[in-house]
C-alpha positions in Angstrom: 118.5 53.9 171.7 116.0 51.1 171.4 116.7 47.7 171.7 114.2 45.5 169.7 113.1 41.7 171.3 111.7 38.7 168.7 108.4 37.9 170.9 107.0 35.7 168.5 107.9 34.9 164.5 104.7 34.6 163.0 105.1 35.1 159.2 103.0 37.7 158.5 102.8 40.0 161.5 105.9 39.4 164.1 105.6 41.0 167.4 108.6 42.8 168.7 109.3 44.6 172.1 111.1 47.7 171.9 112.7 48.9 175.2 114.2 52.1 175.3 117.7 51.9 177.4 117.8 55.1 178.7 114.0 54.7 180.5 113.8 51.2 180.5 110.0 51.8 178.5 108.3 48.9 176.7 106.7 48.7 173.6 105.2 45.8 172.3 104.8 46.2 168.1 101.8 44.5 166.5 101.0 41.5 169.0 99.4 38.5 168.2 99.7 36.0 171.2 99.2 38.2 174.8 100.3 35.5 176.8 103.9 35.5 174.6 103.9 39.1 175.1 103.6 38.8 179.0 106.0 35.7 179.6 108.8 37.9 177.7 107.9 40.6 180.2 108.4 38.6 183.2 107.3 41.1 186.4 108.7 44.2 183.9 105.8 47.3 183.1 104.5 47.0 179.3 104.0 50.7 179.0 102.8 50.9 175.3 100.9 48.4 172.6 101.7 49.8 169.1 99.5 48.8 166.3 100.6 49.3 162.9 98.7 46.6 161.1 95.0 46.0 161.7 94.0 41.9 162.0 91.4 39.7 163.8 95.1 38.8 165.6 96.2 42.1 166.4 93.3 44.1 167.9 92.0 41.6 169.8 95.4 40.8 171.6 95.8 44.2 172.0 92.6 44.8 173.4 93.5 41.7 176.4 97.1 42.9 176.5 95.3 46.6 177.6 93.5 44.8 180.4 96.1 42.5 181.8 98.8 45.7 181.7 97.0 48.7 181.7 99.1 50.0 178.9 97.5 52.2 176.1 96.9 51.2 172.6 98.1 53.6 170.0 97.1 53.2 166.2 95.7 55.6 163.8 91.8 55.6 163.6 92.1 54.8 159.8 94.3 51.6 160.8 93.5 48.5 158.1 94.6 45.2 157.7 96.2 45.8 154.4 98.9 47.6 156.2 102.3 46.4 155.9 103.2 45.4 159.8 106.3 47.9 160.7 107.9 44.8 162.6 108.6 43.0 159.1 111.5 45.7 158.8 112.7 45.0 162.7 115.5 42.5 163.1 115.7 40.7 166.5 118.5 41.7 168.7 119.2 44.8 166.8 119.5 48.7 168.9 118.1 51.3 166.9 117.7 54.7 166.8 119.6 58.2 166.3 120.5 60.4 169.1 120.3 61.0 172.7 116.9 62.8 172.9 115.5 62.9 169.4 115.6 59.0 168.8 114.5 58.3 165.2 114.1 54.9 163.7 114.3 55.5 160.0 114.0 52.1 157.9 113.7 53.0 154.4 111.8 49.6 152.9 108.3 50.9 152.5 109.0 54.1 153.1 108.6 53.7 156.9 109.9 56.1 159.9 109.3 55.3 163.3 109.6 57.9 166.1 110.8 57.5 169.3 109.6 60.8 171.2 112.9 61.2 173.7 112.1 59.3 176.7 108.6 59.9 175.9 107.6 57.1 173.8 107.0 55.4 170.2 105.3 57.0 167.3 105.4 55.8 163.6 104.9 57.5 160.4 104.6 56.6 156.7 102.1 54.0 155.3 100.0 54.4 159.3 100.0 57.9 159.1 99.7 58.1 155.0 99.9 62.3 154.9 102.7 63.2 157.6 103.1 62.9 161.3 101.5 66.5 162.1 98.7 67.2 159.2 96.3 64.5 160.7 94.3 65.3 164.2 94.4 61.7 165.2 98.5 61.8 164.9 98.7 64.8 166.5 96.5 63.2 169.4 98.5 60.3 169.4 101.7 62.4 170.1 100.1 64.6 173.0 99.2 61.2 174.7 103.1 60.7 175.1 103.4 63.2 177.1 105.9 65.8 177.2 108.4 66.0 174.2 111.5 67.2 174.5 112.0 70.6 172.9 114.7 69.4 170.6 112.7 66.5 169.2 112.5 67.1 165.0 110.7 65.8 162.0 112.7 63.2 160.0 111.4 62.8 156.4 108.4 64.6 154.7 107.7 68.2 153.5 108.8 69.1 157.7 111.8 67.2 157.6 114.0 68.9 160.2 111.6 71.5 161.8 110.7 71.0 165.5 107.7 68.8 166.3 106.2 70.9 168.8 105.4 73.8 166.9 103.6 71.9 164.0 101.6 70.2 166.7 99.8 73.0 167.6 98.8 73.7 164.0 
C-alpha cells in the first residue's frame, strides 16, 4: 500500500510523496519547490522523482532534486506540459493501492492508472504513456530501471488487462 503526503498545494501541479509501507520507498510526484520536497524528507532516502506533467516548474526541480538525492527521474521521453498532473487525482493523507505484491493505483478521472511494481517502485499509465504500458520502448525501459518485478505483478486496464507484465516486456 502507498501512503500519499501533500508536499506542497500549488493549483495546477501539487507535489505528493508516495511511500510504500511495506519498503518504506519514496516517491516524490511532479515537484515544483526542491527544497519543500527535502524538508518533508527530513534525513529519509527519496528513492524516485516521478514526472507526469512537463513545466518550466517541474523539470527543473527535478533536475536539482536528482543532484541533492541522487534519485532517478522517470518520465516518458514524449512528456509535455499539456499533461494533466497525476497528483490532481491524489488526496492528501489517503493509502492506496490493491494487493500485497501487485500494488495498483487505479483512479478513474482521466482515465489514469498508476503502477506500483511490488516493492519495486512507481510506474504510471494512461494519458503519460498514451498507447499502453508495454507497446512503447521508452515504458518498457522505464519498468526495467525498477528493477526486478515480482512474477505475479499484472496489467490493470487496456487490451492486456490481467496478463503478467513480464512477459509483454520482453516483446
Amino acid at each position: 500500500m502507498l501512503h500519499t503526503t501533500l508536499i506542497s498545494a500549488h493549483p495546477e501541479t501539487p507535489t505528493y510523496l508516495l511511500t510504500c509501507t511495506h519498503t518504506l520507498q519514496r516517491t516524490v510526484i511532479d515537484p515544483i519547490h526542491p527544497t519543500a520536497v527535502q524538508d518533508s524528507l527530513g534525513s529519509q532516502h527519496l528513492d524516485l522523482i516521478l514526472l507526469t506533467t512537463a513545466t518550466e516548474l517541474t523539470l527543473a526541480a527535478a533536475e536539482i532534486l536528482h543532484h541533492r538525492t541522487g534519485a532517478p527521474i522517470l518520465s516518458s521521453n514524449t512528456l509535455n506540459g499539456t499533461a494533466l498532473p497525476v497528483a490532481r487525482y491524489l488526496t492528501d493523507g489517503e493509502v492506496v493501492g490493491l494487493g500485497p505484491l501487485a500494488q495498483t493505483i487505479y483512479i478513474p478521472e482521466g482515465d489514469i492508472m498508476c503502477y506500483a511494481l511490488g516493492s519495486e517502485g512507481l510506474l504510471f499509465g494512461g494519458p503519460l504513456f498514451a498507447t499502453g504500458v508495454t507497446k512503447h520502448k521508452a515504458n518498457r525501459t522505464a519498468i526495467a530501471k525498477l528493477g526486478i518485478l515480482p512474477t505475479d505483478t499484472t496489467v490493470h486496464g487496456g487490451g492486456t488487462s490481467g496478463l503478467p507484465l513480464g512477459p509483454l516486456l520482453e516483446k
